[in-house]
C-alpha positions as CSV (number, residue, x, y, z in Angstrom):
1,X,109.6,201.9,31.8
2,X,109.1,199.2,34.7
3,X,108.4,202.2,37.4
4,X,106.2,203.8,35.1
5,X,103.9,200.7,34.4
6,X,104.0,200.0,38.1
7,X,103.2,203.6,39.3
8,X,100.5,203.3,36.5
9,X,98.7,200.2,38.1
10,X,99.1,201.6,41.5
11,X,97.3,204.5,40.1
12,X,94.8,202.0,38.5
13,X,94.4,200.2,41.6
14,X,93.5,203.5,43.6
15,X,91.0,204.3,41.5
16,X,89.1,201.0,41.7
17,X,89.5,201.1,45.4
18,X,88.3,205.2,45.3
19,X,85.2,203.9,43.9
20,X,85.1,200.8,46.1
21,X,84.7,202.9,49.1
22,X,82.1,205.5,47.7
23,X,79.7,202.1,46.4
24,X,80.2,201.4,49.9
25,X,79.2,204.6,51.6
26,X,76.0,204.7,49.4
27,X,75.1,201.0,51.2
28,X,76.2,202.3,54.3
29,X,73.4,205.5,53.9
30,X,71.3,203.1,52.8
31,X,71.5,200.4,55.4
32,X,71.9,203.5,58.5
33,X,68.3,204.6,56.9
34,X,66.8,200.9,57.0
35,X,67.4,200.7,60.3
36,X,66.4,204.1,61.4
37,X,63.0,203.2,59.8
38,X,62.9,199.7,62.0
39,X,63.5,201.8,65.1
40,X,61.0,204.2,64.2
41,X,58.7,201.3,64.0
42,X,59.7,199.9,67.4
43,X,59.4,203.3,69.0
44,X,56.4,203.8,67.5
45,X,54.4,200.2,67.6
46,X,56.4,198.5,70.2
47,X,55.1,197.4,73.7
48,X,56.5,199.7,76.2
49,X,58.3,196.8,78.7
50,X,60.6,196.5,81.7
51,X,64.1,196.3,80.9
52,X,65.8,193.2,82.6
53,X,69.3,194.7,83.3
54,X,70.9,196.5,86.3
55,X,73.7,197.5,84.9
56,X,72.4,201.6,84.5
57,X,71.2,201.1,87.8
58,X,72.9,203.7,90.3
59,X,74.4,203.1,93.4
60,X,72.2,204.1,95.6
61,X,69.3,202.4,93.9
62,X,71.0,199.4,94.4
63,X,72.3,199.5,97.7
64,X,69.1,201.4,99.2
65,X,68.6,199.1,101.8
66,X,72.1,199.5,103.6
67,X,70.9,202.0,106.5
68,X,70.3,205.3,107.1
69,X,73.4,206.2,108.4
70,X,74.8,205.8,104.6
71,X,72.2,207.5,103.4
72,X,74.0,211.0,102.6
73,X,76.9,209.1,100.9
74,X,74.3,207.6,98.8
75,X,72.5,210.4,97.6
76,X,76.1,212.1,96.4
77,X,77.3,209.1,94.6
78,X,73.7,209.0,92.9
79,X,75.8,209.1,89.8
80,X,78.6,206.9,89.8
81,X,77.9,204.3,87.2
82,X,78.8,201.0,89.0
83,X,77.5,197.7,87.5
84,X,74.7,196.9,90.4
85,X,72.5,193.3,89.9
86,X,69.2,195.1,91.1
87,X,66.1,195.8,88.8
88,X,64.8,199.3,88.4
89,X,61.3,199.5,88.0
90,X,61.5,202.6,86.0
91,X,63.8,201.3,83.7
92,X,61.2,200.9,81.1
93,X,61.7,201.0,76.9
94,X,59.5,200.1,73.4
95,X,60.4,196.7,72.8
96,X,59.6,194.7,69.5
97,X,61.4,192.4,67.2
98,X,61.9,195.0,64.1
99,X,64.0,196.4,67.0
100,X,66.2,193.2,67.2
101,X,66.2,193.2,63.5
102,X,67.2,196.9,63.0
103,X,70.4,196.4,65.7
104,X,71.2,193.8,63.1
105,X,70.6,196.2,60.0
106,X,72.8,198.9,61.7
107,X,75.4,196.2,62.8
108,X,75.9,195.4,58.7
109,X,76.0,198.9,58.1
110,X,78.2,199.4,60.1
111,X,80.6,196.6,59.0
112,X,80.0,198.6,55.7
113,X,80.9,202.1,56.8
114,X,84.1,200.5,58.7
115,X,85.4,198.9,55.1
116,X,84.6,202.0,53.5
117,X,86.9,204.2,55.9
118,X,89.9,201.0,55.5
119,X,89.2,201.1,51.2
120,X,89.7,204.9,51.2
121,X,92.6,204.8,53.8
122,X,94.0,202.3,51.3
123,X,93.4,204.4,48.3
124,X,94.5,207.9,49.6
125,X,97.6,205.7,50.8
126,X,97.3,207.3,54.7
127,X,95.2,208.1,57.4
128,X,91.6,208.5,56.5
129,X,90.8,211.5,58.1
130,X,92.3,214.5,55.9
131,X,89.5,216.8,55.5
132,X,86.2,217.4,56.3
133,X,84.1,214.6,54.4
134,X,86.8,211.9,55.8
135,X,86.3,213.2,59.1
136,X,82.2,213.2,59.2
137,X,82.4,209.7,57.9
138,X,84.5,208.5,61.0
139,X,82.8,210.0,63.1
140,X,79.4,208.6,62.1
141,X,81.3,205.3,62.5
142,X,82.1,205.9,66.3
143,X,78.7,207.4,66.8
144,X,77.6,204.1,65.4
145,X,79.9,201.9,67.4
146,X,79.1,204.0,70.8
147,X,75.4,202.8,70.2
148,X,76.0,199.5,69.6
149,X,78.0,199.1,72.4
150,X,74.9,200.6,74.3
151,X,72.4,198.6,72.6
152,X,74.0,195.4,73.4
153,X,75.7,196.0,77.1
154,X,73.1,198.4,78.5
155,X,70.0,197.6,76.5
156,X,69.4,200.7,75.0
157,X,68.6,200.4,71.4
158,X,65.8,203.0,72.2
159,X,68.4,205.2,71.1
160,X,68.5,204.0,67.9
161,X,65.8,206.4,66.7
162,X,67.9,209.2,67.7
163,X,71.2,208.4,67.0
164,X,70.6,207.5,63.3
165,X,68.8,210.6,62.5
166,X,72.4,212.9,62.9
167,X,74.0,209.9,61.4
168,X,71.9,209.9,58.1
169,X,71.8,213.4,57.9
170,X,75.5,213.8,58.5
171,X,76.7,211.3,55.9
172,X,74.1,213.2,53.3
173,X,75.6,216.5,53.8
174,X,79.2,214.7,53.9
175,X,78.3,213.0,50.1
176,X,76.6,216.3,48.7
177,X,78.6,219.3,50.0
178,X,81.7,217.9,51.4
179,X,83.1,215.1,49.3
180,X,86.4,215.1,47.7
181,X,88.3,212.5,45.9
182,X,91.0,210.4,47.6
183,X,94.1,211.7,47.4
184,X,97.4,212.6,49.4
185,X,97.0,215.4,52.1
186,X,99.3,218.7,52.8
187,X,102.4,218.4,54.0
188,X,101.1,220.0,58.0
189,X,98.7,216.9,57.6
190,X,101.6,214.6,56.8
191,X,102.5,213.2,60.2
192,X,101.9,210.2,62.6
193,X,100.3,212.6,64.7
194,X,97.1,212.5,62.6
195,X,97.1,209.2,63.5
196,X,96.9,210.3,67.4
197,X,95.3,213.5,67.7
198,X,92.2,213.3,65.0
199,X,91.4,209.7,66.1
200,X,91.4,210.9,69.5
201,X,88.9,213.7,68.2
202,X,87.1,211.9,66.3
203,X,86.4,208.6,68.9
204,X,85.5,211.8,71.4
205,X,82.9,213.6,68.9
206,X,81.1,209.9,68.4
207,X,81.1,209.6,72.1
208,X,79.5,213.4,72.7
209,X,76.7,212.7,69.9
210,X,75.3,210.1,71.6
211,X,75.5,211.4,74.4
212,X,73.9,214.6,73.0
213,X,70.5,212.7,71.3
214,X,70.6,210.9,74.9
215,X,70.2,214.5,76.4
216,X,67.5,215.2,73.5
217,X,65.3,212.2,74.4
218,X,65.8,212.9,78.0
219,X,63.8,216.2,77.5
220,X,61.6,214.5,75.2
221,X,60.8,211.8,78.1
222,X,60.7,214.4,81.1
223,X,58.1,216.6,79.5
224,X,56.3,213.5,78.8
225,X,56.0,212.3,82.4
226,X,55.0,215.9,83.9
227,X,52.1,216.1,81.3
228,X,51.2,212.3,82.4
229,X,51.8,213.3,86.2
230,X,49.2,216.4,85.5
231,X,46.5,214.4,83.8
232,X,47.5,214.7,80.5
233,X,47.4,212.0,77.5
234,X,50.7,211.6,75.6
235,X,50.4,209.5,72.4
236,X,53.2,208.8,69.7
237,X,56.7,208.0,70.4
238,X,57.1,210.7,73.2
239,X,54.9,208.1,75.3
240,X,57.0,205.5,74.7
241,X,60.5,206.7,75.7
242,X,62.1,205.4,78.8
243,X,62.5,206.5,82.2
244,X,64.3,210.1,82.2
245,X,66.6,209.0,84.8
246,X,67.6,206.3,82.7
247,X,68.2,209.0,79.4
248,X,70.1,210.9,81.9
249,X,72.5,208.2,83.4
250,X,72.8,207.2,79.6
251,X,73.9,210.1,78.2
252,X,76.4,211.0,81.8
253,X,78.2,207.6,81.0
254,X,79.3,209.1,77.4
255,X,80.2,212.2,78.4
256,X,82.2,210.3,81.0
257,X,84.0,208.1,78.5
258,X,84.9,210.9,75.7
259,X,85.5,213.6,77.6
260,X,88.7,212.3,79.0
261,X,89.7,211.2,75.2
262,X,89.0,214.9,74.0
263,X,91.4,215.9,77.3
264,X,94.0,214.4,75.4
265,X,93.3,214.9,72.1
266,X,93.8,218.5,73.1
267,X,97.5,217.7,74.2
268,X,98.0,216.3,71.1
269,X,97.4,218.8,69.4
270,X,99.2,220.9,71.3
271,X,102.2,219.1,70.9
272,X,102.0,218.2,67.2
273,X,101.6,222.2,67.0
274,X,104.7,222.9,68.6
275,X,106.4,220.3,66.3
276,X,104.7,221.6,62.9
277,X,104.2,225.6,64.1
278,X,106.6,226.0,67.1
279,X,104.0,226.7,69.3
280,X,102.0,225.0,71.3
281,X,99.2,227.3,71.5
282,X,98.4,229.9,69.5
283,X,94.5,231.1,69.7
284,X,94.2,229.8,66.6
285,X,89.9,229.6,65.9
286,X,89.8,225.4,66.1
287,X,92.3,225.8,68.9
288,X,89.9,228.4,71.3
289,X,86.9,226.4,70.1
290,X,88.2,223.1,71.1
291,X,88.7,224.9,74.5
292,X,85.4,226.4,74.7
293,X,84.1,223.3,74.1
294,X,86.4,221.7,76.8
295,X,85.3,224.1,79.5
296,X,81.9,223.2,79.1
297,X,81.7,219.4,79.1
298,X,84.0,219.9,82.5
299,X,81.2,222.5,83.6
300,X,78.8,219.8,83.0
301,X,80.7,217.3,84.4
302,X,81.5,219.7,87.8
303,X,77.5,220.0,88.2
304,X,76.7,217.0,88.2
305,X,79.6,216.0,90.6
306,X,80.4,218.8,93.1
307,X,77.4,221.2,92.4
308,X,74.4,218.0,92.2
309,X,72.8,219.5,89.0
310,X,71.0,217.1,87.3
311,X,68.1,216.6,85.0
312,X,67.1,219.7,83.3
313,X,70.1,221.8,83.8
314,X,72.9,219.5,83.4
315,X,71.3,217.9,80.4
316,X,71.2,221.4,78.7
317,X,74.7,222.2,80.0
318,X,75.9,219.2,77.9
319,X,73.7,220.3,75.2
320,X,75.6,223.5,74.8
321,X,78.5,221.4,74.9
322,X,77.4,219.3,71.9
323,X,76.7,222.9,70.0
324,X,80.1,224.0,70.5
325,X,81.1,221.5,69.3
326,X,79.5,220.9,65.8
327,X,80.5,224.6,65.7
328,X,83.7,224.0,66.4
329,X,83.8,221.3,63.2
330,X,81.0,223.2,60.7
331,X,81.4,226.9,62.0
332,X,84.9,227.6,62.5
333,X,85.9,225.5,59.3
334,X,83.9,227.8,57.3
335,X,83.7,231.1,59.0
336,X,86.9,231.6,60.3
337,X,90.4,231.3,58.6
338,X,93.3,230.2,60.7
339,X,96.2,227.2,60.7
340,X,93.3,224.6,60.4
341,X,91.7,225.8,57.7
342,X,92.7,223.5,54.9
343,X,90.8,220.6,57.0
């Protein structure tokens, strides 16, 4: 009798917290789209001003005036992101105070989306990342964390604009077509090495979408300053983007951060295979997609690096990179049937 009236307020207690965390995932929507409106509004109406920090500033723009003899070793280590105290008169960005005011917006919503995530961890009673809605919701939340970390250490809450637009649209599709009620997971979920290898993908995925929308407005900004170099008028927000080089050292830096972390997220899951399947790799569709994937962020990374692609190329390259992989989460989950379906 005493179990069952304690297994019955357990239960109660679940379901409050269920509906906890979906009230919160409506504010979070709600505060992610505030904000996106205030960055619109900067983008859009805010003066178009120097940025103050070096600290996207590349090596060889800071250390231009070391001699020629250097000069080659320069040029090839144009991209190693190294903290440099120099200005870069480029380095310009839409600057108002709705922009201040919307980091603060997406700051709360994010404090929001995070307590969601722990409140349905705490219901479901595990890891809250067991299927496809859980998993959209995180990584929206290290998309959002990635760009804050930006806005604040780098200065570039330009990319607010851009990041909340997959954010908003991705937690819309998670409430409408992919929600599910909180509840225990299958037994080939039940394992600490959710805990390893789907936080690993999921802190790698919110690295590559910024770094994606980084790539976007990088076009958006280079095809801006040809047409201005040619004579053309630009209006709107495409006049007001930064530097291009600065898009393109932004969205390098991310790719530089989560690409080792989907390295070995890949191990994981090769070893949490071999533990649940007896097999460590088995062609399985996620598995080859999360390769594919793989091989192209390392293309990109090899271009920029050995080859000296940058700009247009290697900002596409990574663009392909970021297709595969929202293939890899929407297309193979619903296309293909393998071990990772039931995710």
């Amino acid at each position: 009798m005493v179990h069952a009236l304690a297994a019955d307020a357990a239960s109660a207690q679940n379901t409050t917290l269920s509906s906890v965390s979906d009230e919160l995932l409506v504010a979070t929507i709600v505060g992610y789209a505030v904000a996106l409106f205030l960055f619109a509004c900067e983008a859009a109406y805010g003066r178009r001003e120097a940025l103050r920090s070096g600290r996207l500033v590349s090596v060889g723009a800071g250390a231009s005036g070391s001699g020629s003899s250097a000069g080659g070793n320069l040029d090839e280590a144009d991209d190693m992101e190294v903290s440099v105290r120099h200005e870069e008169e480029q380095a310009r960005a839409p600057r108002h105070l709705v922009g201040r005011v919307g980091v603060l917006v997406t700051a709360v919503a994010f404090a929001l989306n995070l307590a969601q995530v722990v409140t349905r961890g705490i219901a479901a009673d595990r890891w809250p990342w067991g299927n496809m809605f859980e998993f959209v919701v995180a990584i929206c939340l290290c998309a959002v964390a990635a760009f804050l970390y930006a806005a604040v250490r780098y200065q570039a809450r330009f990319l607010g604009t851009f990041v909340l637009i997959p954010v908003v649209l991705l937690l819309g599709i998670g409430v409408k077509w992919l929600y599910s009620q909180a509840g225990p997971v299958i037994p080939a979920l039940d394992s600490y090495w959710i805990a390893i290898h789907v936080s690993a993908m999921i802190i790698a995925t919110g690295g590559f979408l910024v770094s994606g929308v980084a790539g976007i407005a990088y076009l958006m900004a280079q095809r801006t300053e040809v047409k201005q170099a040619a004579g053309e008028t630009v209006t709107g927000i495409p006049a007001k983007l930064p530097s291009s080089g600065l898009l393109d050292r932004v969205s390098h830096r991310f790719v530089v951060f989560a690409f080792p972390i989907w390295t070995f997220a890949i191990i994981a899951g090769a070893i949490w295979a071999d533990e649940a399947w007896g097999r460590f790799w088995g062609w399985d569709p996620k598995e080859v997609w999360s390769f594919i994937t793989w091989t192209v962020y390392a293309a990109y990374l090899h271009a920029r690096h050995t080859a000296g692609w940058r700009g247009n190329v290697a900002t596409w390259i990574g663009l392909v990179g970021l297709a595969c992989l929202l293939f890899n989460f929407f297309g193979v989950n619903y296309i293909f049937s393998g071990l990772h379906s039931y995710a």
